[in-house]
C-alpha positions in Angstrom: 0.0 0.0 0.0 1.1 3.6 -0.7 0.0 7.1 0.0 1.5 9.6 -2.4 1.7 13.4 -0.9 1.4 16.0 -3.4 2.8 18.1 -3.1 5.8 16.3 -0.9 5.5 17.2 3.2 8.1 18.3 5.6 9.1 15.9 8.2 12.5 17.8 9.1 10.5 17.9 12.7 8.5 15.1 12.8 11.4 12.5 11.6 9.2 9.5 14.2 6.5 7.7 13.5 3.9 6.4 15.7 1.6 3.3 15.4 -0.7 0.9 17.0 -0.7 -2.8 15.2 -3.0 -5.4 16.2 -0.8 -8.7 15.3 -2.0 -12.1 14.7 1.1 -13.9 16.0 2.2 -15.3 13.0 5.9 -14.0 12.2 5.0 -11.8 9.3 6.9 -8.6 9.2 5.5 -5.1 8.4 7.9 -2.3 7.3 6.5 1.4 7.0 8.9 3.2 4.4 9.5 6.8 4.0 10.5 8.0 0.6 11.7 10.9 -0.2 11.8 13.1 -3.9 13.5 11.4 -6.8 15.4 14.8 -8.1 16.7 15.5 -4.5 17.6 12.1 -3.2 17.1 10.0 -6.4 14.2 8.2 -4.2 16.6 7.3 -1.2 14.0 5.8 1.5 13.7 4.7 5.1 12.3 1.3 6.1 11.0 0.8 9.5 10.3 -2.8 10.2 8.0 -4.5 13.0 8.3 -8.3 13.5 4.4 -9.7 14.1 5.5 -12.6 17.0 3.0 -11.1 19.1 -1.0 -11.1 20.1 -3.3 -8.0 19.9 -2.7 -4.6 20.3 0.8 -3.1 21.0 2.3 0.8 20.6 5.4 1.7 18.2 7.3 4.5 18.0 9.6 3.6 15.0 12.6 6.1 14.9 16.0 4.0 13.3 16.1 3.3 9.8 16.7 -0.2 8.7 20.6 -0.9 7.8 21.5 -5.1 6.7 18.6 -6.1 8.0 16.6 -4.5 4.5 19.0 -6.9 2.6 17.6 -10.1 3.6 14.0 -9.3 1.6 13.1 -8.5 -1.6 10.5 -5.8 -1.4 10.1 -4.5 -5.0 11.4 -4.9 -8.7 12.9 -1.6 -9.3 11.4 1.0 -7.4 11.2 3.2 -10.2 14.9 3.5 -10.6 15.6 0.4 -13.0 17.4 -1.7 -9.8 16.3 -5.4 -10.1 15.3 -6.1 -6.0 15.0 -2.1 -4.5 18.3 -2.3 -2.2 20.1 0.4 -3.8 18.3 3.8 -2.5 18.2 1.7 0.8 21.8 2.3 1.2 22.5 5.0 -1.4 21.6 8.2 0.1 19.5 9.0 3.2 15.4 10.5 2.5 15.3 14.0 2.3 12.8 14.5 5.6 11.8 18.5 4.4 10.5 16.8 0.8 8.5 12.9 1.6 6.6 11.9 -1.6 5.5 8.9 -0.3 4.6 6.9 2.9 4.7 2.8 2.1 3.3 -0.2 4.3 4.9 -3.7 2.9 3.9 -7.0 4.1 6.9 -9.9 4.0 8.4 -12.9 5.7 4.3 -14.4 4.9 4.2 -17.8 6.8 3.2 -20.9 3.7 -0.1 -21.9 3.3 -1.5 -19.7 6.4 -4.0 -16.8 6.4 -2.6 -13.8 8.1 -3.9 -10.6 9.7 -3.2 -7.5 11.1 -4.7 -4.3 11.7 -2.9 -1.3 11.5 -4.1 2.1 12.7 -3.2 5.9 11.6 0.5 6.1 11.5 1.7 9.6 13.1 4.2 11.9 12.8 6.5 12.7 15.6 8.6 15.4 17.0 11.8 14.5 18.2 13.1 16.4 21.0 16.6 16.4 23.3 16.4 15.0 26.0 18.6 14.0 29.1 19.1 10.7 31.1 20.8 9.4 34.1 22.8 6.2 35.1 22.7 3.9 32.4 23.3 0.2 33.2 23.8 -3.1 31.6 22.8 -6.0 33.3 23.7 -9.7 31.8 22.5 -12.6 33.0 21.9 -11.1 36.8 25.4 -9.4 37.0 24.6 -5.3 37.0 27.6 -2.4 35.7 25.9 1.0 35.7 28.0 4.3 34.5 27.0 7.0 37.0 26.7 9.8 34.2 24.3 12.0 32.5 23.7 11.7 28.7 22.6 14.2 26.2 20.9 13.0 23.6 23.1 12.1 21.0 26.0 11.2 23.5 28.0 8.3 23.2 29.5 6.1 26.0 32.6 3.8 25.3 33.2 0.8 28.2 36.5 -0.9 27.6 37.6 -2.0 31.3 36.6 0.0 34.9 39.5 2.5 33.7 38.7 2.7 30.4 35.3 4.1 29.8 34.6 7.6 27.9 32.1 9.9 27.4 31.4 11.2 23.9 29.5 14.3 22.8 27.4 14.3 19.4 30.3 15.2 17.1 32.6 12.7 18.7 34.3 14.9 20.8 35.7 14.0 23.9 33.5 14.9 27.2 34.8 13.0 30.4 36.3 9.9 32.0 33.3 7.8 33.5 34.2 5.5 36.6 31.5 2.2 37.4 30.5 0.6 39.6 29.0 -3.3 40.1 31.5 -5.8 38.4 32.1 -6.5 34.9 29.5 -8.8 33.6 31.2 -12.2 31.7 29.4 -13.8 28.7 28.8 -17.6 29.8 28.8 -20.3 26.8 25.6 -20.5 24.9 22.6 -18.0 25.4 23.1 -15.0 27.3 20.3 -12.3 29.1 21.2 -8.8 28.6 18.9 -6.3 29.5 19.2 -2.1 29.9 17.8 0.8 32.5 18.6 3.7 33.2 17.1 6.4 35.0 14.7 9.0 32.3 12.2 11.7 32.0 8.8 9.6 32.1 6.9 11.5 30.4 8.9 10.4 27.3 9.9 7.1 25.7 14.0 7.0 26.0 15.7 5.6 22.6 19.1 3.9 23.6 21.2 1.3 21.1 23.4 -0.8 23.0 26.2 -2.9 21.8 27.7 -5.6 23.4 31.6 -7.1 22.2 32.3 -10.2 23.3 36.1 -10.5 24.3 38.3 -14.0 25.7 40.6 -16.6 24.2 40.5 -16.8 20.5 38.7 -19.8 18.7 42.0 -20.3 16.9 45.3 -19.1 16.9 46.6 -18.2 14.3 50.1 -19.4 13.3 
């Protein structure tokens, strides 16, 4: 399904979207696309996907556009732009937010011989504003480090060893050494829990991307 804006809408200040989806459970995933105006951006979109594993009615603020993860479907022959499976303005350039031409819902990832169904209701716009929070912490499998700091968004926080850890601003710059507390969590064999929290203004919904590098004896030497 498509809706086609004409003219083209500014979303320079409303880069979120919103989104209730009732889900049937069944695996199937949904990806709302923003696209933006062929002679600015040669089409360059943003994909937005939602896994249906769940039952009824749930709330999505989608904010992150899709990276790898856009590779593993094939979503359209050729977009308009002559490419043979509609990966290339995925990665090519970025949308232009001030000019959207088009908002897109795809359906994928369709379980065999099974009837699916969802209901989706108005997707929104939303404002994105700046925001602070306080004492982030990573907790894995039951054993809790928390970084007593206070992060802007777009801040950046580096954890390397208890006298290694660095805050970054949102240009990369340098802000301050952060000291922890709790012990290092260790990564047992096999599956692992990792959960976040941190400390936030509640009346809004926090956006944090945490990454976790394994480190220990290599597999394999190499000679």
């Amino acid at each position: 399904m498509e809706k086609k804006f004409e003219p083209s809408i500014n979303l320079s200040k409303n880069q979120g979207l919103g989104v209730w989806i009732k889900g049937d459970g069944n695996g199937e995933l949904l990806n709302f696309r923003l696209e933006g105006a062929q002679h600015l951006s040669y089409g360059a979109r943003g994909d937005h996907f939602i896994n249906i594993d769940f039952h009824g009615w749930r709330y999505f603020e989608l904010l992150e556009i899709e990276s790898t993860e856009a590779s593993k479907y094939v979503w359209t022959a050729g977009a308009g732009n002559g490419e043979a499976d509609g990966v290339y303005a995925s990665y090519h350039f970025t949308p232009t937010y001030d000019n959207i031409v088009k908002l897109l819902v795809w359906y994928n990832n369709l379980p065999k011989d099974m009837e699916i169904k969802c209901l989706i209701g108005p997707v929104k716009a939303l404002a994105m504003v700046t925001e602070k929070l306080w004492n982030p912490s990573v907790t894995i499998d039951g054993e809790r480090i928390t970084f007593p700091v206070t992060m802007e968004s777009g801040m950046y926080l580096e954890f390397n060893s208890p006298r290694d850890c660095r805050l970054y601003g949102s240009k990369g710059e340098f802000i301050q050494d952060v000291p922890v507390t709790g012990n290092v969590p260790v990564l047992k064999k096999g599956m692992n829990s990792i959960s976040f929290t941190c400390r936030a203004n509640s009346m809004l919904n926090p956006r944090i991307q945490v990454t976790v590098i394994g480190e220990g004896k290599p597999i394999k030497n190499s000679n």
